[in-house]
C-alpha positions as CSV (number, residue, x, y, z in Angstrom):
1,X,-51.9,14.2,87.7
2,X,-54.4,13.1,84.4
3,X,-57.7,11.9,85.2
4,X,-58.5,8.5,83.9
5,X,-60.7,10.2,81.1
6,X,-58.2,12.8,80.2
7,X,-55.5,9.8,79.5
8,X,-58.3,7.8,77.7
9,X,-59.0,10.7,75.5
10,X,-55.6,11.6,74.8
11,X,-54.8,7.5,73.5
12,X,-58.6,7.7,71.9
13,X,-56.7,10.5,69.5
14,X,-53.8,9.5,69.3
15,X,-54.5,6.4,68.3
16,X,-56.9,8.0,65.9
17,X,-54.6,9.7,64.3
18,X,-52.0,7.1,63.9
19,X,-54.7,4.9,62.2
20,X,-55.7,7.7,59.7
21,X,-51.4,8.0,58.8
22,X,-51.4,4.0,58.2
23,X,-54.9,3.9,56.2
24,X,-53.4,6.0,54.1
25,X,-49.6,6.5,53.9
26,X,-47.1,8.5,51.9
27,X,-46.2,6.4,48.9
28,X,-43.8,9.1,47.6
29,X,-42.4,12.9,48.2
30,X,-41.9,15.0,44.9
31,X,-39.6,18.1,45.2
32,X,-40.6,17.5,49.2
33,X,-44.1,17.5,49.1
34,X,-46.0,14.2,50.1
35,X,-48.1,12.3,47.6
36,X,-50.6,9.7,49.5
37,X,-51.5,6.3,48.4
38,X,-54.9,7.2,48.1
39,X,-54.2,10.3,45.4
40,X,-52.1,7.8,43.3
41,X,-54.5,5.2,42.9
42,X,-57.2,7.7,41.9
43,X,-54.7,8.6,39.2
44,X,-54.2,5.1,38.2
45,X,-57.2,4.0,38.5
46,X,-58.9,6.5,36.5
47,X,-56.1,6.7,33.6
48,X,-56.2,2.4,33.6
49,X,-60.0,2.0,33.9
50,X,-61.0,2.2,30.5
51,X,-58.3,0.3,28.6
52,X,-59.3,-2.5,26.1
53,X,-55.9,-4.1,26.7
54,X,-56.6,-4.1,30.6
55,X,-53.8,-0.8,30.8
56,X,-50.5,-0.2,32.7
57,X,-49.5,-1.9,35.7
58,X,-48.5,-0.2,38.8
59,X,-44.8,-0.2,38.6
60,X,-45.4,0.9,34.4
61,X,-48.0,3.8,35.5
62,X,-45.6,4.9,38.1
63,X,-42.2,6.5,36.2
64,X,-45.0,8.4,34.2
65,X,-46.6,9.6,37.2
66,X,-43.3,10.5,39.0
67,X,-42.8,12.8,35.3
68,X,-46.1,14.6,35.4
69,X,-45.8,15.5,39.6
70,X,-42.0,16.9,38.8
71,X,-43.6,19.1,35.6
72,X,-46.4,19.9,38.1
73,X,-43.3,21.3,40.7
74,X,-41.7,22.6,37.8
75,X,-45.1,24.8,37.4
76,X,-44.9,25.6,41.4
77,X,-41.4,26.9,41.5
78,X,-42.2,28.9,38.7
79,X,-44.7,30.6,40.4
80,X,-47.4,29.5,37.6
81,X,-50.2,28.9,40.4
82,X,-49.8,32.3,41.7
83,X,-50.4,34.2,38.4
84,X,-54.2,35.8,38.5
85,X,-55.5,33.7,35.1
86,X,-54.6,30.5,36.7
87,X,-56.4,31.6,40.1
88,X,-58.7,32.7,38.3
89,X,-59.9,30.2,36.2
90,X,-59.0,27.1,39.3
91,X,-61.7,29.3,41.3
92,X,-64.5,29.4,38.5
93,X,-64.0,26.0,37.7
94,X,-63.8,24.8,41.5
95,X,-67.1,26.6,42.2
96,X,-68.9,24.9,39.5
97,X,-67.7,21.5,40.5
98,X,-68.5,22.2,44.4
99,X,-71.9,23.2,43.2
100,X,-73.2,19.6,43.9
101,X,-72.1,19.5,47.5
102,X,-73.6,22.7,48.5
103,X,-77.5,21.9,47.3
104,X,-79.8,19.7,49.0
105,X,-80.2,16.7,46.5
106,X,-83.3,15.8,48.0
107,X,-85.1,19.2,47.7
108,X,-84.2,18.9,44.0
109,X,-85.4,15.4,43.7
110,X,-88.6,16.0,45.7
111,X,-89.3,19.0,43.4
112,X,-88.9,16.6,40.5
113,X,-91.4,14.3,41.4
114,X,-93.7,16.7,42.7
115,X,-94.0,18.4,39.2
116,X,-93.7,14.6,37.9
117,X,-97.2,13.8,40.0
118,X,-98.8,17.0,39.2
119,X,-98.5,16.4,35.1
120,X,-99.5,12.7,35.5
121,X,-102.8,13.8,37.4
122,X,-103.3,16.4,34.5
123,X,-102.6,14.0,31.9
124,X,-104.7,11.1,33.6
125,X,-105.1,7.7,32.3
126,X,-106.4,8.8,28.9
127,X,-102.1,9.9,27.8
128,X,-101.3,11.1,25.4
129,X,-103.1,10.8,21.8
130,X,-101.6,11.2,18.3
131,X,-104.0,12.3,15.7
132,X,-104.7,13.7,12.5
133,X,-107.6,15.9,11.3
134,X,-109.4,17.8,8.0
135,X,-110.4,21.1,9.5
136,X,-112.7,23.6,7.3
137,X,-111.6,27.1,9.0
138,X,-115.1,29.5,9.8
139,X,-113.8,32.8,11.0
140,X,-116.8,34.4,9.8
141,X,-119.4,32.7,12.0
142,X,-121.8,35.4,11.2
143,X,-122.0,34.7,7.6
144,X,-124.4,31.6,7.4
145,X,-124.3,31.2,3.8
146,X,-120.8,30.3,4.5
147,X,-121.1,28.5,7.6
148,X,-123.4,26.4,5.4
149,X,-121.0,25.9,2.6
150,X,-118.5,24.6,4.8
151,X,-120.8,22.2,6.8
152,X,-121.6,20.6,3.1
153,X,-118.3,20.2,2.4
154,X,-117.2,18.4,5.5
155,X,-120.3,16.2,5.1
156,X,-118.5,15.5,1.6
157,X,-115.6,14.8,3.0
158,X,-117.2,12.2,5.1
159,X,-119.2,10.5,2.5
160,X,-116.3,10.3,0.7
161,X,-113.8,8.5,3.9
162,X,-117.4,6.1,4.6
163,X,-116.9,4.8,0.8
164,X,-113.5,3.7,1.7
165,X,-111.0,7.1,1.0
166,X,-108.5,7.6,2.4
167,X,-107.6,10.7,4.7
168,X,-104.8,11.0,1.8
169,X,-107.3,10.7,-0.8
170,X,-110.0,13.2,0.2
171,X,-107.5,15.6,1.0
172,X,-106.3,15.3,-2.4
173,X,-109.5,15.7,-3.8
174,X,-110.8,18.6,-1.7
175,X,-107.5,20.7,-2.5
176,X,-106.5,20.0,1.8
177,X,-102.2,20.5,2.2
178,X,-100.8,17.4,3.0
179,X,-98.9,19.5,6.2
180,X,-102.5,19.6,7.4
181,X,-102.5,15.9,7.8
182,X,-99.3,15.9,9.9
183,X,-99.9,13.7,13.1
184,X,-99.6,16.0,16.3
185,X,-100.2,14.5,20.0
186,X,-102.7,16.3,22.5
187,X,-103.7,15.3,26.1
188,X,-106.4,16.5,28.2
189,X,-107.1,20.6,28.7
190,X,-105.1,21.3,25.2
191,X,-108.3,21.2,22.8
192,X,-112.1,22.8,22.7
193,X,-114.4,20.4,24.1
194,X,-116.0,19.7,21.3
195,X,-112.9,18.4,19.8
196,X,-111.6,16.6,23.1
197,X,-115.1,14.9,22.8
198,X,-114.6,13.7,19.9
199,X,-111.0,12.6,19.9
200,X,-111.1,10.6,23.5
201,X,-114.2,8.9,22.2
202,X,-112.1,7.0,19.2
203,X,-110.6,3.8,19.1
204,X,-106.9,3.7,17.7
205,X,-107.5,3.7,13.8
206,X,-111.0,5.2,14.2
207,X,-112.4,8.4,12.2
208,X,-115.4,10.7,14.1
209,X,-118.0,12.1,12.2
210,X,-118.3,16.0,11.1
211,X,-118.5,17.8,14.2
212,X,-118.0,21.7,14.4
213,X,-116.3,23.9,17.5
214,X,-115.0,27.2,17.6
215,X,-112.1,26.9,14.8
216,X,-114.8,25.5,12.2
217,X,-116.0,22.0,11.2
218,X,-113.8,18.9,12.1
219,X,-113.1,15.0,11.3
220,X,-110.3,13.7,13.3
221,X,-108.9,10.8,12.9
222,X,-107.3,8.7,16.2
223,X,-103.9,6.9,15.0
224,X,-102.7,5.5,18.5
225,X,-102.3,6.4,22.1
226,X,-99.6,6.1,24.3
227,X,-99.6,6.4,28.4
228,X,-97.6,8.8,30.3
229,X,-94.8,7.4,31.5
230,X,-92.8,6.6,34.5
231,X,-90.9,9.5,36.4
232,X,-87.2,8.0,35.2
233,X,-88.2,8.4,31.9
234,X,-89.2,11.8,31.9
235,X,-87.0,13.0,34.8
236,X,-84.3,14.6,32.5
237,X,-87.0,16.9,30.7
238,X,-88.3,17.6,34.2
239,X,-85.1,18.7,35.5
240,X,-84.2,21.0,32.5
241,X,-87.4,22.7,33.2
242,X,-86.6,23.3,36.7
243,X,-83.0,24.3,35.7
244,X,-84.2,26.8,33.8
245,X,-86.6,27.7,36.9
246,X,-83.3,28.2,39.1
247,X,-84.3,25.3,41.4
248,X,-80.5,24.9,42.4
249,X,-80.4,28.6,43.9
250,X,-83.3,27.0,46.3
251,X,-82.0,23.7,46.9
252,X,-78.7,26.2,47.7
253,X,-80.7,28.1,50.6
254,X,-82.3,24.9,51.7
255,X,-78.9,22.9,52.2
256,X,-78.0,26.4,53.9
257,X,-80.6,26.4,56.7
258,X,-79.9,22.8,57.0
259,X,-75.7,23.1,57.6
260,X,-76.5,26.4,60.0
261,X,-78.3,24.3,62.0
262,X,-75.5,21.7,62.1
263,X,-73.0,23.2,62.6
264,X,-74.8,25.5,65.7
265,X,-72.7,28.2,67.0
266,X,-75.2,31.0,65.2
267,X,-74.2,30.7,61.7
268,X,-76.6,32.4,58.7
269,X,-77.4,29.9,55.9
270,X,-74.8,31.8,54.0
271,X,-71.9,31.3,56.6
272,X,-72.6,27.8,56.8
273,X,-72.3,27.3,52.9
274,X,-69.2,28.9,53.1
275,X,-67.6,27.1,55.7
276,X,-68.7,23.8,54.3
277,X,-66.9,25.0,50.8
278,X,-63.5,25.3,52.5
279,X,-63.5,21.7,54.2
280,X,-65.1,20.1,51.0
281,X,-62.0,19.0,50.3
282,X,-60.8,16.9,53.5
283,X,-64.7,15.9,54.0
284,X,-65.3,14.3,50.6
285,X,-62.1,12.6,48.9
286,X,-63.9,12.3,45.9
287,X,-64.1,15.5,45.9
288,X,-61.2,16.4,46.8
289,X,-59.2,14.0,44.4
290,X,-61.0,15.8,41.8
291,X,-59.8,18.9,42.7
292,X,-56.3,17.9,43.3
293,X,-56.1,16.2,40.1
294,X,-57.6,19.8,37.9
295,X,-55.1,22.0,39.9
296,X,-52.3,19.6,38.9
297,X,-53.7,19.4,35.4
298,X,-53.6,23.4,35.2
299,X,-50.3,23.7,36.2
300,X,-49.2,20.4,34.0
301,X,-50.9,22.1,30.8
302,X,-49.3,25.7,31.5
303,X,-45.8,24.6,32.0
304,X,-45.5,22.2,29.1
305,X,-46.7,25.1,26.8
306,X,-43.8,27.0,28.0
307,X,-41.2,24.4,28.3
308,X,-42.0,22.4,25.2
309,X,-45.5,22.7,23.2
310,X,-44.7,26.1,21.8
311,X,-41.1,25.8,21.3
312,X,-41.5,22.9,19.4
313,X,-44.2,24.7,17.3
314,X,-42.5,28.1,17.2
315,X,-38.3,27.7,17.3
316,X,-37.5,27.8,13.8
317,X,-33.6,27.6,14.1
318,X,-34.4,24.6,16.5
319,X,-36.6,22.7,14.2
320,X,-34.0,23.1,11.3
321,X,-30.9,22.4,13.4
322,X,-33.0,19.5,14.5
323,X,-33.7,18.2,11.0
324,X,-29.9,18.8,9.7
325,X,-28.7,16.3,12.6
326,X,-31.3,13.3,11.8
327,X,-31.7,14.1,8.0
328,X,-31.4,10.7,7.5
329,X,-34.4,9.6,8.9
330,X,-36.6,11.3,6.9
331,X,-37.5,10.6,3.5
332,X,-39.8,10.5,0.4
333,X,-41.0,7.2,-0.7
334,X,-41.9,8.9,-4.4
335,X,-40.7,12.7,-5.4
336,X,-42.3,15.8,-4.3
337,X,-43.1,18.8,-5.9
338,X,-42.1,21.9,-3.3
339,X,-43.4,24.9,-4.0
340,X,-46.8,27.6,-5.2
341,X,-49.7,26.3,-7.4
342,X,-51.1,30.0,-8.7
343,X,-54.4,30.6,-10.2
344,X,-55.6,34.0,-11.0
345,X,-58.6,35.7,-13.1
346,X,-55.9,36.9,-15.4
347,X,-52.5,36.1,-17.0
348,X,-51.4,39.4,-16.0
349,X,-52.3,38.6,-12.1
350,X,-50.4,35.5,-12.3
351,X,-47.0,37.0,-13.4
352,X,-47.3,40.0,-10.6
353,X,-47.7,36.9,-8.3
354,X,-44.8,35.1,-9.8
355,X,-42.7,38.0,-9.9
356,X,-43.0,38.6,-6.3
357,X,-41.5,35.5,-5.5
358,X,-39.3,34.8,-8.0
359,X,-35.8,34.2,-6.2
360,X,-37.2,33.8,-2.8
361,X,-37.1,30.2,-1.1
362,X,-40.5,28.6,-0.3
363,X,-40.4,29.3,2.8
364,X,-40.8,32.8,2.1
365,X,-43.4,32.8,-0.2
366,X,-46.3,33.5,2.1
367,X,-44.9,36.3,4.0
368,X,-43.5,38.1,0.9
369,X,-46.8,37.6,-1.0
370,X,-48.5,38.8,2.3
371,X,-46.5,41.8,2.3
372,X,-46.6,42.9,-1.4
373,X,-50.5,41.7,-2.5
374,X,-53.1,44.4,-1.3
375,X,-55.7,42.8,0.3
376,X,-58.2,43.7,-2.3
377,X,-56.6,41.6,-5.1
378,X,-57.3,38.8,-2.8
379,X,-59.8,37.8,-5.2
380,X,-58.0,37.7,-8.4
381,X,-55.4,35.3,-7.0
382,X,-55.1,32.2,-5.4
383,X,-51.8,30.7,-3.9
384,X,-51.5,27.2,-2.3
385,X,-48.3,27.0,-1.0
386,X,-46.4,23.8,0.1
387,X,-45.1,20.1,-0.3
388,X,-47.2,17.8,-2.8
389,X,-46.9,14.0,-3.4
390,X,-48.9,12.4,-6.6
391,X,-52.6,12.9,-5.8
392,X,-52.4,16.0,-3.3
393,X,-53.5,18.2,-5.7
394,X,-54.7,17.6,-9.4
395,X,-53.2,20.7,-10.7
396,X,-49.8,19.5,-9.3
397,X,-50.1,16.1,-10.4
398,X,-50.6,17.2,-14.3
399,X,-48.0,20.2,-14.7
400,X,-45.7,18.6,-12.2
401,X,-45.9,15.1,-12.5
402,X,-47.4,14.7,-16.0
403,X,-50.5,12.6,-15.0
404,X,-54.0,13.6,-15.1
405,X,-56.4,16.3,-16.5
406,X,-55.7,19.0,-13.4
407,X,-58.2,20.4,-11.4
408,X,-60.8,23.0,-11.7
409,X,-59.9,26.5,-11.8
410,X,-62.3,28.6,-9.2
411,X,-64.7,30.2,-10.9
412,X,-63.9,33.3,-12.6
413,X,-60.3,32.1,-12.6
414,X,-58.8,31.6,-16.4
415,X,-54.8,30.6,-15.7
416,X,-53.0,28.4,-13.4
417,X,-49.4,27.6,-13.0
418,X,-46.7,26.4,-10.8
419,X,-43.4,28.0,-8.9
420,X,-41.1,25.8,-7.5
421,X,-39.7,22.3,-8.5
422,X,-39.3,18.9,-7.8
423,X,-37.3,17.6,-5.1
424,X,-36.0,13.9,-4.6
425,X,-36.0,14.2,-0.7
426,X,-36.4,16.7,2.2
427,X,-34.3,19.5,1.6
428,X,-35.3,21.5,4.9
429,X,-37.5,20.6,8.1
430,X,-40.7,22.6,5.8
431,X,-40.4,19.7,3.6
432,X,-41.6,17.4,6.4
433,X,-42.6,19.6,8.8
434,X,-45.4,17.2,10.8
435,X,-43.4,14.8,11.4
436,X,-40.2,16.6,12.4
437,X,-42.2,18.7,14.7
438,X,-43.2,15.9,16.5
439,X,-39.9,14.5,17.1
440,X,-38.3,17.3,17.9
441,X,-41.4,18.0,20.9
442,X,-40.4,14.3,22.1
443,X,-36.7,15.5,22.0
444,X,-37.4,18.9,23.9
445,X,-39.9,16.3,26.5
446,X,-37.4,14.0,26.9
447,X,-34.7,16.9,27.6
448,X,-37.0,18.4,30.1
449,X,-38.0,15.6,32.2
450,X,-33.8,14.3,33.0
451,X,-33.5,18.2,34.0
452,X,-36.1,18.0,36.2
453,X,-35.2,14.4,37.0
454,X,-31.9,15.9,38.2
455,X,-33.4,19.2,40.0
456,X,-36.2,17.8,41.9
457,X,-35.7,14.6,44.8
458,X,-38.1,12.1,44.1
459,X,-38.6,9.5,46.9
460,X,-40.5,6.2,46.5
461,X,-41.6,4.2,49.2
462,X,-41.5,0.8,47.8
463,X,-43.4,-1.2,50.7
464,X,-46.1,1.3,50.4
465,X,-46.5,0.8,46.1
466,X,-47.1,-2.8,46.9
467,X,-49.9,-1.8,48.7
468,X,-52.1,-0.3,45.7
469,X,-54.8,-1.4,44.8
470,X,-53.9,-4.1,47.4
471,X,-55.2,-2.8,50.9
């Protein structure tokens, strides 16, 4: 017979359990496998949040969502997720987003300010100063005719800025580059003394008088100051600096010690980071929507290359059996001219190029010329291939359509002509490639999804989608 506290145990779980099924329910099965409340509305949420129009609602979200989860089965039953550059790159990617939850935030932060308090002790309450100087250079210091020379001059100089010149004006006059002017900031330890001295001593807008230090002979000029700031606004720089220190590898081993002694049962730092990794998932939804979501996204990407992104790109026949059916929907609003505008260096170039082609459709004028030019006469010719209305191309526009002066041969270049003719509406998908490729991708999508519509058993609880957003 139970004991009183095995039976209270067994209905603590239980009921437990049956609270974490209703807090989060099934709101639908794809292809069998369950797809919670919670995972939908992070979908929704996120692909609704930023919408100036206020976005979908739930019941308009939900057919597309349905669509992406069968492509995302499609992908599965496929065997897409098993195939070693999808593995590869989910686990690469996963690592560098679990990075976050496997460092102690705190060590990191505490490191922050620590080198936050240490620069604002070094910098003090003087900050940071911005300046600008005249500086008369004295390597020699052993020649004292020199020395003397250059102490004269800076006493010039400062004659001159006490009669009202400017630091502009005496540089000027004294032959000084105006780059040696260029305001600079310094704060405390970054000078000689002797030119720390004098600089702290200014007021903003204040000039010192001559004084000399190691470099030579000096007048500085103070143009403001500014304080050193609070830790939020230099926090970013800080942690780029401790980035680059590997700080994260330490906050790694810290959040290590800390999880080993956690979890107890004689871990190492390193055992504990891994076993933390694997329940990331169930421990932080956030987390492990985000995961959920790129593994789906993956799969979604890979099997709509397959199924319809590169077939709508690459299937020739398809694209032209396509445009034959629904040739009445696409037209020219003004005449076209289809064909090769041919420049070349010489006249002789340009008929080599023209005989090439001659009795070939447009269509294969790039891989016949590709074929037959050598790669070295490259430079003699030039070939734009293709389908121009009034004002795609000036050379086109005067030898085709009569209007305007043409274009500007590259240089070098002495003859340009045209191959091809004028055509009064699309004549093959080429002509209008762009926008029969995108209808015929929409066909092929459309195509795809009733297929999988029909393969795959999509279940809806209804009760349950009332609930979004609404719980």
């Amino acid at each position: 017979m139970k004991s009183l506290k095995n039976i209270f145990l067994s209905s603590l779980l239980f009921s437990a359990s049956a609270l974490a099924q209703v807090s989060d329910p099934v709101l639908m099965t794809v292809n069998g496998k369950e797809v919670k409340r919670s995972e939908f509305e992070y979908a929704f949420n996120k692909n609704n949040s930023n919408l100036v129009d206020g976005g979908q609602t739930v019941e308009e979200y939900l057919p597309m969502y349905i669509d992406f989860k069968l492509k995302v089965a499609e992908a599965e039953a496929l065997g897409l997720d098993t195939i070693a550059s999808f593995r590869e790159e989910y686990s690469k990617d996963r690592a560098q987003m679990a990075e976050d939850y496997l460092i102690d935030p705190n060590f990191v932060e505490k490191e922050a300010y620590r080198v936050y308090a240490k620069d604002s002790a070094t910098i003090g309450k003087d900050g940071f100063l911005k300046l600008s100087h005249i500086v008369l250079v004295a390597r020699q210091k052993e020649d004292k005719t020199l020395i003397a020379s250059l102490k004269a001059r800076i006493d010039s100089v400062y004659t001159m800025l006490q009669a009202g010149k400017t630091f502009e004006e005496v540089a000027v006059e004294f032959g000084i580059p105006a780059r040696a002017l260029e305001p600079f900031e310094i704060i405390r330890g970054q000078a000689y003394p002797e030119f720390e001295a004098a600089a702290f001593a200014l007021a903003d807008g204040e000039y010192s008088a001559p004084f000399e230090s190691p470099a030579g002979f000096h007048i500085v000029k103070r143009i403001s100051s500014r304080p050193f700031g609070s830790f939020e606004e230099y926090k970013p720089a800080i942690m780029d600096m401790l980035e680059q220190q590997n700080i994260r590898q330490k906050a790694r081993i810290v959040r290590g010690k800390q999880l080993a002694d956690e979890f107890g049962g004689g871990l190492t730092p390193t055992e504990a980071l891994a076993r933390e990794d694997s329940l990331l998932e169930s421990k932080y939804p956030e987390f492990g929507n985000l995961m959920r979501e790129y593994y789906d996204g993956l799969l979604f990407f890979e099997v709509s290359t397959r199924e319809v992104w590169n077939k709508a790109q690459n299937d020739v026949e398809g694209l032209e059996k396509f445009f034959k059916k629904n040739k009445k929907k696409y037209k020219f609003e003004t005449p076209r001219f289809r064909g090769a505008v041919i420049q070349a260096n010489t006249q002789a170039n340009l008929d080599d190029i023209k005989s090439m082609i001659a009795g070939k459709s447009v269509g294969e004028y790039k891989s016949v010329i590709d074929a037959n030019l050598p790669k070295d006469s490259m430079r003699n010719v030039r070939v734009e291939i293709g389908v121009f209305a009034i004002g795609d191309n000036a050379w086109v526009d005067k030898l085709a359509f009569g209007q305007g002066d043409g274009g500007k041969l590259r240089k070098g270049f002495t003859v340009v002509e045209l191959e091809g003719g004028i055509i009064e509406k699309p004549e093959s998908y080429v002509d209008v490639k762009g926008a029969v490729t995108n209808d015929y991708q929409k066909f092929l999508e459309d195509k795809w999804v009733k297929s999988l519509r029909k393969k795959y058993k999509v279940k809806v609880n209804k009760e349950v989608l009332k609930t979004v957003n609404n719980h």
